[in-house]
C-alpha positions as CSV (number, residue, x, y, z in Angstrom):
1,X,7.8,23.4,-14.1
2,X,10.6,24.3,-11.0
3,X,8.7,27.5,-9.8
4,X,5.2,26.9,-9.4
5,X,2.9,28.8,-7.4
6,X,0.3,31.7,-7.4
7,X,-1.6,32.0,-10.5
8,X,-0.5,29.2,-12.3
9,X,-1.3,26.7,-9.2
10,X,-4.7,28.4,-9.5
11,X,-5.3,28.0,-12.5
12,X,-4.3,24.1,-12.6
13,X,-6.4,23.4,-9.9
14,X,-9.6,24.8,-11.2
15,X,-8.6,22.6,-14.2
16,X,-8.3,19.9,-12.3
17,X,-11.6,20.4,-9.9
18,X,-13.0,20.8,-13.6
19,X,-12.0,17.3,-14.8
20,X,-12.9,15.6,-12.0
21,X,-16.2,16.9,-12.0
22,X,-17.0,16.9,-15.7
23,X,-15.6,12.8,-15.8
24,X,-16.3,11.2,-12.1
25,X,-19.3,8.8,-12.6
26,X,-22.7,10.0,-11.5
27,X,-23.6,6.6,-10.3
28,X,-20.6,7.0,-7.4
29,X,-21.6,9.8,-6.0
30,X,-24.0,7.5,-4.4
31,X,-22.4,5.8,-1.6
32,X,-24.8,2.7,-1.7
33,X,-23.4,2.4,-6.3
34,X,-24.0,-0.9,-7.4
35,X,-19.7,-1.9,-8.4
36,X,-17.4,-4.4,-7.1
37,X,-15.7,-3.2,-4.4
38,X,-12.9,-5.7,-6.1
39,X,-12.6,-3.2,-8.6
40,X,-10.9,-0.2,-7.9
41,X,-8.1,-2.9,-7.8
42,X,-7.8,-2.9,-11.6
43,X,-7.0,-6.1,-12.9
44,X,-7.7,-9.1,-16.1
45,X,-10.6,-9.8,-14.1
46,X,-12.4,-6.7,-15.1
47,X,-11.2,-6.5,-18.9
48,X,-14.2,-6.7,-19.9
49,X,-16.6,-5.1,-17.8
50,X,-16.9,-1.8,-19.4
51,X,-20.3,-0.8,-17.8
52,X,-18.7,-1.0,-14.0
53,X,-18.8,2.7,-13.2
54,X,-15.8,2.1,-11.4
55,X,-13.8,0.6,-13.9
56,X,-15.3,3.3,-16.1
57,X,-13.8,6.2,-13.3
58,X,-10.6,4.1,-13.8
59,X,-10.0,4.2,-17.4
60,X,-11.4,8.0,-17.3
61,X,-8.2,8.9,-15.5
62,X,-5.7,6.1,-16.4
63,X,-6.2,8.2,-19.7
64,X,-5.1,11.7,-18.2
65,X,-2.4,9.4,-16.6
66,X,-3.9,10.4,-12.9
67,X,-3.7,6.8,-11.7
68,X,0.4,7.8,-11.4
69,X,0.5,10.9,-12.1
70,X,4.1,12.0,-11.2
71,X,5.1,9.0,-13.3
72,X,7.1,10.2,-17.3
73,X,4.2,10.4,-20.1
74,X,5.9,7.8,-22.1
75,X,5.4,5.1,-19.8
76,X,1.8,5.8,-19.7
77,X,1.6,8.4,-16.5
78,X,0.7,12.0,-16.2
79,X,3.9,13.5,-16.8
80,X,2.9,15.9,-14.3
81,X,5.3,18.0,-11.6
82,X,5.9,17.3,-7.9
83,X,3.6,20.4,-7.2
84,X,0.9,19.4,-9.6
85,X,0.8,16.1,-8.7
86,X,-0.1,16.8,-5.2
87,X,-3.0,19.2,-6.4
88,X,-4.8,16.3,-8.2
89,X,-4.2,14.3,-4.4
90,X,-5.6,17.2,-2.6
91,X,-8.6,17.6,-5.4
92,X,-9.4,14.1,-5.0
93,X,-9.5,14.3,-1.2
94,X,-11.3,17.5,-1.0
95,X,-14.3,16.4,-4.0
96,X,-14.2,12.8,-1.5
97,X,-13.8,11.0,-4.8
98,X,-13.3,7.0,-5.0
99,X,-9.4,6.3,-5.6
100,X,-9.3,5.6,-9.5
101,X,-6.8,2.9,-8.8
102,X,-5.9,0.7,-6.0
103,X,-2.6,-0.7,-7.2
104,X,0.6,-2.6,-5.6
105,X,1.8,-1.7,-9.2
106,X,1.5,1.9,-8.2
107,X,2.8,2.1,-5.0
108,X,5.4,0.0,-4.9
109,X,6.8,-1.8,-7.9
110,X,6.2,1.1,-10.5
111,X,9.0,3.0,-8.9
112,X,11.3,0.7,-8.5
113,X,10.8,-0.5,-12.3
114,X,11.4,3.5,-13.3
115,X,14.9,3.3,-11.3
116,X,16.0,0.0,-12.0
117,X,14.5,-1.8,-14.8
118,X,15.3,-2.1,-18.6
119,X,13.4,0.4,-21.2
120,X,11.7,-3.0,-22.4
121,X,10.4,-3.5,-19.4
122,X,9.6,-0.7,-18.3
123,X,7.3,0.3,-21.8
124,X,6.0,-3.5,-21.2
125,X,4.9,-3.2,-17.6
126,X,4.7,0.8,-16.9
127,X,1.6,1.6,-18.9
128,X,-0.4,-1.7,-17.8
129,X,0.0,-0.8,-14.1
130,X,-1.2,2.9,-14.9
131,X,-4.0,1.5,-17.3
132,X,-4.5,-1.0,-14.0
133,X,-4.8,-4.1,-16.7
134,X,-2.6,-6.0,-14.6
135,X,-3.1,-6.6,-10.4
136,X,0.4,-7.0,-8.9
137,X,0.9,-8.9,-5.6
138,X,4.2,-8.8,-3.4
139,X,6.3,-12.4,-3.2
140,X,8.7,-11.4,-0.2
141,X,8.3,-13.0,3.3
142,X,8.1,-17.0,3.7
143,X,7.8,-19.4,7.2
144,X,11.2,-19.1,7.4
145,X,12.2,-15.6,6.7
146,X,9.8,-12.9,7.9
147,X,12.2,-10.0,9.7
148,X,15.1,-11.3,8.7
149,X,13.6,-10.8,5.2
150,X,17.4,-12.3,3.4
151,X,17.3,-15.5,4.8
152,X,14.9,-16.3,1.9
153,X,14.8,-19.7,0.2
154,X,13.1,-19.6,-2.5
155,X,15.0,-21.1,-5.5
156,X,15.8,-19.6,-8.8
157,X,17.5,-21.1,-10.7
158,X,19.2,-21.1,-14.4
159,X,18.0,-23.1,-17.0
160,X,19.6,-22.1,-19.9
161,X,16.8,-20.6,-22.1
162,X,14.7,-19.8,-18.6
163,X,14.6,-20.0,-15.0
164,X,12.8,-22.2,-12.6
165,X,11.4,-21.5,-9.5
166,X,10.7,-23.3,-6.7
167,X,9.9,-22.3,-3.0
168,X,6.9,-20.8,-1.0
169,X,5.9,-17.5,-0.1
170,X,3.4,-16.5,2.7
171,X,1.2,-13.7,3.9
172,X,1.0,-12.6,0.3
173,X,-1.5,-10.0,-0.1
174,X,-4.4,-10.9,-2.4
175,X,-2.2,-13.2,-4.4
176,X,-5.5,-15.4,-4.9
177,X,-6.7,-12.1,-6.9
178,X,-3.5,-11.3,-8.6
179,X,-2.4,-11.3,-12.3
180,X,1.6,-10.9,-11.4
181,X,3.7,-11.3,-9.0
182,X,7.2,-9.5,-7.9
183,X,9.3,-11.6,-6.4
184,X,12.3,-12.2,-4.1
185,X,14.4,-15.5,-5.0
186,X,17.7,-16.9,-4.2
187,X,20.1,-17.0,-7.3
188,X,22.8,-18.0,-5.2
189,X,23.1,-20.2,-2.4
190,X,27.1,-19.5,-1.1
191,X,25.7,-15.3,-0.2
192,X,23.3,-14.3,2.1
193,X,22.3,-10.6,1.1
194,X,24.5,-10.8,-2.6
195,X,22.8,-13.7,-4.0
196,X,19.2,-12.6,-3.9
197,X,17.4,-11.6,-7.2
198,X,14.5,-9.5,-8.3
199,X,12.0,-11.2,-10.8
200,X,8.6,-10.9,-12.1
201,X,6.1,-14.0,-12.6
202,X,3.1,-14.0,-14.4
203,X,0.3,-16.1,-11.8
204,X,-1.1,-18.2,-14.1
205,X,2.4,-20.1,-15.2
206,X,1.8,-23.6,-14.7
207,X,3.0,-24.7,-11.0
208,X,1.8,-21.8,-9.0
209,X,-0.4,-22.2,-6.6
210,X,-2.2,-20.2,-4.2
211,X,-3.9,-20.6,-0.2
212,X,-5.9,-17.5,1.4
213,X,-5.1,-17.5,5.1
214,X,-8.1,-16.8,7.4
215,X,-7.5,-14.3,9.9
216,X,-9.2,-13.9,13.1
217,X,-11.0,-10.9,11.6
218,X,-12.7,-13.6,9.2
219,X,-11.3,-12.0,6.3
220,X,-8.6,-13.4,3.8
221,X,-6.6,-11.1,2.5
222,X,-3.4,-12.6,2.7
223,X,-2.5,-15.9,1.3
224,X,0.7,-18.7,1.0
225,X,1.7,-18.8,-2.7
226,X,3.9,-22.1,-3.8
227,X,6.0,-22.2,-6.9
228,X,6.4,-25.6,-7.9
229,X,9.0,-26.2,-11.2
230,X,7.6,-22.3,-12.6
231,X,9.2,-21.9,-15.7
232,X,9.9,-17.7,-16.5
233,X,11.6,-16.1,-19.3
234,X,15.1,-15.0,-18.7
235,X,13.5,-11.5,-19.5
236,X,11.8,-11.2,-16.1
237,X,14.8,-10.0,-14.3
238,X,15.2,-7.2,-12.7
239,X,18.4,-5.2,-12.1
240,X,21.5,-7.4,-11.9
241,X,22.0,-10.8,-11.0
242,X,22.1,-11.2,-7.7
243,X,21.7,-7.4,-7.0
244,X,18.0,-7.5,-5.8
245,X,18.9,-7.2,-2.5
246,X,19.2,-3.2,-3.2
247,X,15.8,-3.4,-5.0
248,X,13.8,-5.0,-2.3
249,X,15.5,-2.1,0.1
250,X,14.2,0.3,-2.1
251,X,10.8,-1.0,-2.5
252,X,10.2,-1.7,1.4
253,X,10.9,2.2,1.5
254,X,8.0,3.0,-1.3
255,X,6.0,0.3,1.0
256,X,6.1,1.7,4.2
257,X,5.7,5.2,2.7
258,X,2.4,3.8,1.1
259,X,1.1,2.4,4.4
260,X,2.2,5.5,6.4
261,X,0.5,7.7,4.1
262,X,-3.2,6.3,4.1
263,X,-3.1,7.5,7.9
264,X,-2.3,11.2,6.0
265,X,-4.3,13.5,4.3
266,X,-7.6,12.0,2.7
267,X,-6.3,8.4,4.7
268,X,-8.8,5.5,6.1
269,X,-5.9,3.4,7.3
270,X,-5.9,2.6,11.1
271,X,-8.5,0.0,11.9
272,X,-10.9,2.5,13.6
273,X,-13.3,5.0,11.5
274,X,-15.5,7.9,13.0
275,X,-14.5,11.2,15.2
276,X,-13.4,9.3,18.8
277,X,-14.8,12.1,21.0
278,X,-18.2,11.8,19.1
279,X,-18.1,8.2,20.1
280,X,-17.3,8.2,23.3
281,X,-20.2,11.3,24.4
282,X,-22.5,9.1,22.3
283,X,-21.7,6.1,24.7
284,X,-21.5,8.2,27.4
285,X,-17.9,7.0,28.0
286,X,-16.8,10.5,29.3
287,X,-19.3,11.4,31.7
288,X,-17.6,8.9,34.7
289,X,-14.2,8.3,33.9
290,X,-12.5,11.3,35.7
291,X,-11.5,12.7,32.8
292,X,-8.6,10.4,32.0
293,X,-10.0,8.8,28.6
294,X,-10.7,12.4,27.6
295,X,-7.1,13.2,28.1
296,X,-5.8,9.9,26.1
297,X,-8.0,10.6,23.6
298,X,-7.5,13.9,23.1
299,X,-3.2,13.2,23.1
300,X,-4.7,10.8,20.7
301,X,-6.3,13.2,18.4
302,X,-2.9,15.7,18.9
303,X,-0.6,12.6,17.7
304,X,-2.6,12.2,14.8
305,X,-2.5,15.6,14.1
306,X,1.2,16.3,14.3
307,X,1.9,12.7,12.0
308,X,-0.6,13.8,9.1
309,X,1.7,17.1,8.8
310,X,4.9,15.2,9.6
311,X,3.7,12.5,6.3
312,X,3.2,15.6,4.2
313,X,6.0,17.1,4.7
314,X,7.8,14.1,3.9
315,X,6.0,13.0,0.9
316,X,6.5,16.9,0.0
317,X,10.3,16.1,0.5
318,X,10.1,12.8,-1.2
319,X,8.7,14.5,-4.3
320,X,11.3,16.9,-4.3
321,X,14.3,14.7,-4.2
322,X,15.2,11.0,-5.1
323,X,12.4,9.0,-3.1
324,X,11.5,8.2,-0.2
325,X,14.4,7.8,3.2
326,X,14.7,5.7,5.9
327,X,12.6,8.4,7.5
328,X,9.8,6.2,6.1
329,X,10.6,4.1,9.3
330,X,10.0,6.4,11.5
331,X,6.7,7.2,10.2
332,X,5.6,3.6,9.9
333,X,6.4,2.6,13.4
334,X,5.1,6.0,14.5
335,X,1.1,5.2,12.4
336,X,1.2,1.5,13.6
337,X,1.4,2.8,17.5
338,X,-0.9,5.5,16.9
339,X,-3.8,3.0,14.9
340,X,-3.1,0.6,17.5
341,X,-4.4,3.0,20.5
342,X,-6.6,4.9,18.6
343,X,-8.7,1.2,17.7
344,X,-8.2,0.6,21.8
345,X,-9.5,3.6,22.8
346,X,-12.4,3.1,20.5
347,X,-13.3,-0.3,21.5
348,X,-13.0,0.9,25.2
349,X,-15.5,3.9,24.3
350,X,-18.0,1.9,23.3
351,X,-18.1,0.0,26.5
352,X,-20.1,-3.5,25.9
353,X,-21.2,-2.5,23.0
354,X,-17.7,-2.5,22.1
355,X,-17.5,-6.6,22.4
356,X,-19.8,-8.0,19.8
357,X,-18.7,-10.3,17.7
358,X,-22.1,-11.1,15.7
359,X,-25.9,-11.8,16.4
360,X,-28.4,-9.3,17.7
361,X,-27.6,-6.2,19.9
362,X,-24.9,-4.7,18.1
363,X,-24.5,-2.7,15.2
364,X,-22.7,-2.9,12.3
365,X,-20.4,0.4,13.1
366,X,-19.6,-1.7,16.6
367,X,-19.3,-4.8,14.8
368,X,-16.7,-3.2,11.9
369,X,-14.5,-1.3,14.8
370,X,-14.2,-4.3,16.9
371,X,-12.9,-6.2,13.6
372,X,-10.8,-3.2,12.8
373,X,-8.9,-2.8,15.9
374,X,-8.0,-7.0,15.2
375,X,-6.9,-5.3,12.6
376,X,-4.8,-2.9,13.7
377,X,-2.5,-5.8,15.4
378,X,-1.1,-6.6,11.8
379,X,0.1,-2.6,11.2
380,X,3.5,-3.4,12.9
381,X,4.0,-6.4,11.0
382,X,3.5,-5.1,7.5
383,X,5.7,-3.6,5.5
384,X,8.5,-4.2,8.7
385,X,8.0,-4.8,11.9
386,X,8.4,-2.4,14.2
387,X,11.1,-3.6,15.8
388,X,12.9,-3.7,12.0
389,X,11.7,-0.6,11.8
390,X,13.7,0.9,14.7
391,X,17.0,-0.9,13.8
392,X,16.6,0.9,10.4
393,X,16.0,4.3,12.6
394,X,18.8,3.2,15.2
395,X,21.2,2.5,12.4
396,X,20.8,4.7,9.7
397,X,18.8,7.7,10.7
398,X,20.6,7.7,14.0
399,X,24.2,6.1,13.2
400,X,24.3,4.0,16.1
401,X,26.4,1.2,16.0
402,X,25.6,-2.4,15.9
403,X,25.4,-4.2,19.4
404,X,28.6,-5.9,20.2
């Protein structure tokens, strides 16, 4: 539909404020519903639990195809147009529903698999990420190649009738939870950027281990994955031979678009939840400070502002053409700053109350903010650094040259 607007966007959204509310579970309207927060990430670990309202919500809309659904009705998505797509987003914000699916899959290797992969892999791993049977986990960064992301090691190599895989990955998010993994390898040692690949590897293949990382948050959502002699079919490639290098360029973009957007529209991304000027007249943080925390956090509140309508009109833009840009970078570097403060000027708000760790004397608001503004120090690593994420903006949005 190229031309849509007036009447017919009407009447699609009351269709679709009609759906939601006719098939969202009762029992998660509550916000104290008895499901595993785990999932909303889909997976073979709920297969079989067909009473979890959340897995029911789930497979309610992985039928319409609303877990993706921009993505083509043949692979299993909603077939749906850039403009309707964005009403179901805005329906789901504005009704406060749970996200159907949580989904690497979704976000990040889905798209790449619609430009790059085969039709057989595409019909084989499309539908099962938009049916969320399958949790995907990303196998990119290792010790020795963070930001400079090509110096990977990993091995790949040809084994006739499969490949092996050896190497480590780390800071792999939720790999200890995941069913598959897309991964970076090296198919060829003599090239730096030419002789990296694009693969997929089922987790449980004999020789993969995985390692959560515990972060000074206490939580463990990252982990180091090892592949030790994996055996995969020669099927699991993706794209050329040694032309994944464009791939994981691609997907970085989708990533970092992802991340960006859950400080958007209907967002909880950035470390810190709750209004900032509420908190700090509740502490009384305003009533002696001059007046210069109420400035910051008002510019605060006006940054924020200005990058929820710069992300839509971007993902607006993005729908509209062939994917995200390296304006992606921008925005990501842009949300990580903006978190950053926003968790700082939260945790300074709150005064003492502001420093618990645990124990009596502090509530569990105070505890959660001081955890998410540790938090917030990992949004310019993710996805890119920051600093990666200005040489993309210095070289290609810019055109600056490289330093001699």
């Amino acid at each position: 539909m190229a031309d849509f607007g007036g009447a017919e966007q009407d009447a699609f959204r009351t269709e679709v404020r009609a759906w939601l509310e006719a098939n969202y579970p009762p029992e998660l309207r509550d916000a104290d519903a008895k499901t595993d927060p785990e999932a909303v990430w889909g997976g073979r670990a709920f297969a079989d639990k067909d009473s979890d309202p959340q897995v029911v919500w789930m497979r309610r809309a992985a039928e319409k195809g609303w877990t993706a659904p921009a993505w083509p009705k043949e692979y299993g998505g909603g077939g749906l147009s850039p403009q309707e797509a964005r009403i179901v987003e805005q329906e789901l914000a504005r009704g406060r529903y749970r996200p159907p699916l949580l989904s690497f899959g979704v976000w990040m290797l889905g798209p790449v698999l619609l430009e790059y992969a085969s039709e057989e892999q595409k019909r084989e791993h499309l539908p099962k990420i938009v049916r969320g049977e399958i949790r995907w986990c990303q196998g990119y960064s290792e010790p020795g190649a963070g930001s400079d992301l090509a110096s990977l090691a990993t091995r790949c190599e040809d084994k006739g009738d499969h490949w092996q895989i050896d190497g480590q990955k780390v800071w792999t998010s939720y790999a200890d939870k995941a069913d598959w993994c897309f991964c970076l390898v090296r198919t060829d040692t003599t090239k730096k950027h030419e002789g990296i690949s694009f693969v997929l590897i089922d987790m449980r293949t004999p020789g993969v281990e995985t390692r959560p990382i515990r972060l000074i948050s206490g939580e463990s959502p990252f982990c180091e994955t090892f592949f030790t002699g994996v055996k995969i079919p020669k099927d699991n490639l993706v794209g050329r031979l040694n032309g994944g290098w464009e791939i994981a360029k691609r997907l970085l973009q989708y990533e970092r678009q992802n991340i960006s957007a859950g400080f958007g529209e209907g967002g909880s991304a950035g470390g810190a939840s709750g209004d900032l000027a509420e908190i700090a007249k509740a502490y009384g943080a305003l009533a002696y400070d001059g007046g210069e925390l109420r400035t910051r956090i008002t510019r605060n509140k006006m940054d924020f502002q200005a990058l929820r309508l710069t992300i839509a009109r971007s993902a607006a833009e993005s729908r509209a053409g062939n994917g995200p840009s390296a304006a992606t970078s921008i925005i990501k570097y842009a949300a990580a700053e903006l978190a950053k403060e926003r968790s700082e000027l939260m945790i300074e708000a709150m005064g003492n109350q502001g420093l618990g760790w645990s124990g009596e004397g502090f509530s569990t608001p105070e505890l959660t903010a001081v955890r998410g503004w540790l938090r917030t120090k990992a949004n310019s690593i993710e996805g890119g650094t920051s600093e990666v994420n200005l040489n993309v903006v210095a070289k290609r949005v810019l055109g600056l040259p490289d330093p001699k």
